[in-house]
C-alpha positions in Angstrom: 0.0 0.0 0.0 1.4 3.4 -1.1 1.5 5.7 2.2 1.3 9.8 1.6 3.7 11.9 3.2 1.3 14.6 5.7 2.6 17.5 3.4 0.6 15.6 0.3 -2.5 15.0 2.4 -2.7 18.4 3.7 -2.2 19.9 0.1 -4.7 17.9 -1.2 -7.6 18.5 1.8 -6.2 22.2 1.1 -7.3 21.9 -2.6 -10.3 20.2 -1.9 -11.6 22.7 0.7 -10.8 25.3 -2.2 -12.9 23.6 -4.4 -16.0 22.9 -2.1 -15.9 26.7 -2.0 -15.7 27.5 -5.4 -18.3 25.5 -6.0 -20.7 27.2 -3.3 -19.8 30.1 -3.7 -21.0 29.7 -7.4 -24.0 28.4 -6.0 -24.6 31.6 -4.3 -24.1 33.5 -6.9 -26.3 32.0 -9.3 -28.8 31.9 -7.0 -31.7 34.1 -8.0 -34.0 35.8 -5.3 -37.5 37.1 -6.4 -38.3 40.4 -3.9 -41.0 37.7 -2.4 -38.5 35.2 -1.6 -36.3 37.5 0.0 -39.2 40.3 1.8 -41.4 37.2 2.3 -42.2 38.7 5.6 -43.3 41.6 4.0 -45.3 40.6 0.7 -49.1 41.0 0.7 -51.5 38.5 0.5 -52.4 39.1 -3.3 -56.3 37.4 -1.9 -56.8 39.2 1.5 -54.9 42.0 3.7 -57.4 44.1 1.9 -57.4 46.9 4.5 -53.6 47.4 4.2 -54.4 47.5 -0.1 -56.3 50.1 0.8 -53.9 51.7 2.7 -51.1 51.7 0.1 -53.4 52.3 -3.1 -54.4 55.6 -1.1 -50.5 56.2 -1.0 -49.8 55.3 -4.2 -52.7 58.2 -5.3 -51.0 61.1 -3.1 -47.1 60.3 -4.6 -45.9 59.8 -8.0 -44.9 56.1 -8.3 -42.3 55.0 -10.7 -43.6 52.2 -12.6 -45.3 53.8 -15.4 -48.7 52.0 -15.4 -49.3 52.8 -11.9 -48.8 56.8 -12.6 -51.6 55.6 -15.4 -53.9 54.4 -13.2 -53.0 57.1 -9.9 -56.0 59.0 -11.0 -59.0 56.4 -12.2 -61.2 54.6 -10.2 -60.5 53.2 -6.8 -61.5 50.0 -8.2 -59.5 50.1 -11.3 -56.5 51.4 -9.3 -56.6 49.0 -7.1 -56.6 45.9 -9.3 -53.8 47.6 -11.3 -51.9 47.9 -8.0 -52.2 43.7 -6.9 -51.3 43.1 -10.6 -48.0 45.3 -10.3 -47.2 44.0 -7.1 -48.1 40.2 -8.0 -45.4 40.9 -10.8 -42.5 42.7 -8.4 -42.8 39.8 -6.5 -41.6 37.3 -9.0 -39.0 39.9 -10.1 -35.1 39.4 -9.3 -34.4 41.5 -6.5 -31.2 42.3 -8.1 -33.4 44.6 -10.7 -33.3 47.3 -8.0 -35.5 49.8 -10.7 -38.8 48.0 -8.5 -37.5 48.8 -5.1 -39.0 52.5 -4.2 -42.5 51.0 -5.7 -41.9 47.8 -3.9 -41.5 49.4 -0.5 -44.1 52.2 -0.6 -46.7 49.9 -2.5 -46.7 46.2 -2.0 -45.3 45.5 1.5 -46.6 45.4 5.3 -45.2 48.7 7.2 -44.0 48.4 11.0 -47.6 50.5 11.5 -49.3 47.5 10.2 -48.4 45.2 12.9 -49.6 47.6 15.4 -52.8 48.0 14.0 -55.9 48.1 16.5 -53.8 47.6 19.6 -54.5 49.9 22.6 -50.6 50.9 22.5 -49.4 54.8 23.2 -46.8 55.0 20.3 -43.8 57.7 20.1 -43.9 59.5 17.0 -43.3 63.1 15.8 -46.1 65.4 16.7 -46.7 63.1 19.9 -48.2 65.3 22.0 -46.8 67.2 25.1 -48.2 64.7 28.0 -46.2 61.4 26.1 -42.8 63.5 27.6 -42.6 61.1 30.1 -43.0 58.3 28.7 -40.2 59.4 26.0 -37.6 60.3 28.7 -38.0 56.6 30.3 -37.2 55.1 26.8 -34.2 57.4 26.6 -33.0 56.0 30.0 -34.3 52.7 29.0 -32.2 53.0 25.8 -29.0 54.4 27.7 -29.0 50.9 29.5 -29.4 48.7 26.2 -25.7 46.8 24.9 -27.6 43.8 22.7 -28.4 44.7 19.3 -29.3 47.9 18.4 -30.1 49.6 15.2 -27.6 51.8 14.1 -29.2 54.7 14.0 -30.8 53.9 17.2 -27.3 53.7 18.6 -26.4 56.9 17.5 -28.8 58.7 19.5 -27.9 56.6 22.7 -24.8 57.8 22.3 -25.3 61.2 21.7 -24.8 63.5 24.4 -27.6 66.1 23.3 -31.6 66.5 23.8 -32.5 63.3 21.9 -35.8 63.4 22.5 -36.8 64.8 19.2 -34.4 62.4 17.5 -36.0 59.2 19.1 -39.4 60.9 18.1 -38.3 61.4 14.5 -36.4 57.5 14.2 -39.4 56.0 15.6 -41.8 57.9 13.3 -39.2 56.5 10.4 -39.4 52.8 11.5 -42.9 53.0 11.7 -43.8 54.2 8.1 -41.0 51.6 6.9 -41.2 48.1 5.6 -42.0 45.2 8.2 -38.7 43.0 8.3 -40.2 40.4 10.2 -41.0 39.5 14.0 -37.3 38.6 15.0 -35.7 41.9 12.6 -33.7 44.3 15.1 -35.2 47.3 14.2 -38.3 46.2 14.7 -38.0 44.7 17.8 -35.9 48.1 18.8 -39.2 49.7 18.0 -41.4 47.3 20.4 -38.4 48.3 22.8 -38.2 52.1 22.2 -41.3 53.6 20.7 -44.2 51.9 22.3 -46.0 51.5 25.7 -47.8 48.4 25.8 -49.1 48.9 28.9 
């Protein structure tokens, strides 16, 4: 039996290791991601979810969208506009993400927001324009937040850091978080804003 010297077998797990990652790493990269696949926490039921629809076809009527047949249809009919909407969106979805021309549409149009979620609960949220009693409640976040060393956002971590009045800033990143797309239950930011912007109490 023909024995290997080490230097031999290391060189050739060496070349093999190289080659299990060429290999996957041309696996990744080939790997083509629809915007569903990869915002699947986000993407609307195409058959239900009708209030949020409603919600984002009444956005999609006060803004200029960028998809050309939705700026065709901002002005007709609520019905009209509305099944011109789900057909847009039903086609972003199977879209590579990598075409990044769908994104602004995607996100102000055919997604779940962080306001969503919150729908219909009995929760006092911080947002700007909050009025002057919810003062309170916004300085114990800031001391709340001064405490926190897990994962933050980073913007959140900014104004922890910050040795100014942050109580406008917190107002203005939880307003920010709130209009923005849902990245699912376990996301950072969105747990942050459970954390930092609401009193569940």
């Amino acid at each position: 039996m023909i024995k290997l010297s080490p230097i031999i077998l290391t060189c050739v797990g060496i070349a093999d290791a190289g080659i299990g990652f060429l290999f996957l790493s041309k696996y990744e990269f080939e790997t083509v991601w629809t915007y569903e696949q990869k915002y699947r926490s986000s993407t609307l039921n195409l058959n239900g979810d009708e209030r949020i629809w409603q919600l984002r076809m009444e956005s999609m009527k006060a803004t200029t969208p960028d998809s050309p047949e939705l700026r065709a249809v901002s002005r007709t009919s609520v019905t009209k506009s509305l099944a011109v909407l789900k057909k847009v969106c039903g086609k972003i979805y199977k879209t590579d993400v990598r075409n990044g021309r769908y994104l602004n549409d995607f996100k102000r149009y055919c997604v779940k927001h962080n306001e969503d979620l919150i729908f219909g609960k009995n929760w006092t949220v911080i947002r700007e324009g909050s009025p002057d009693n919810r003062q309170t409640l916004i300085d114990s976040k800031l001391a709340s937040l001064q405490k926190h060393r897990k994962y933050l956002d980073r913007d959140l971590a900014s104004i922890r850091d910050s040795s100014e009045d942050n109580r406008e800033a917190l107002k203005r990143w939880c307003t920010k978080v709130l209009e923005s797309l849902y990245e699912g239950s376990s996301s950072t930011r969105f747990l942050n804003f459970l954390d930092y912007c609401v009193d569940r109490n």
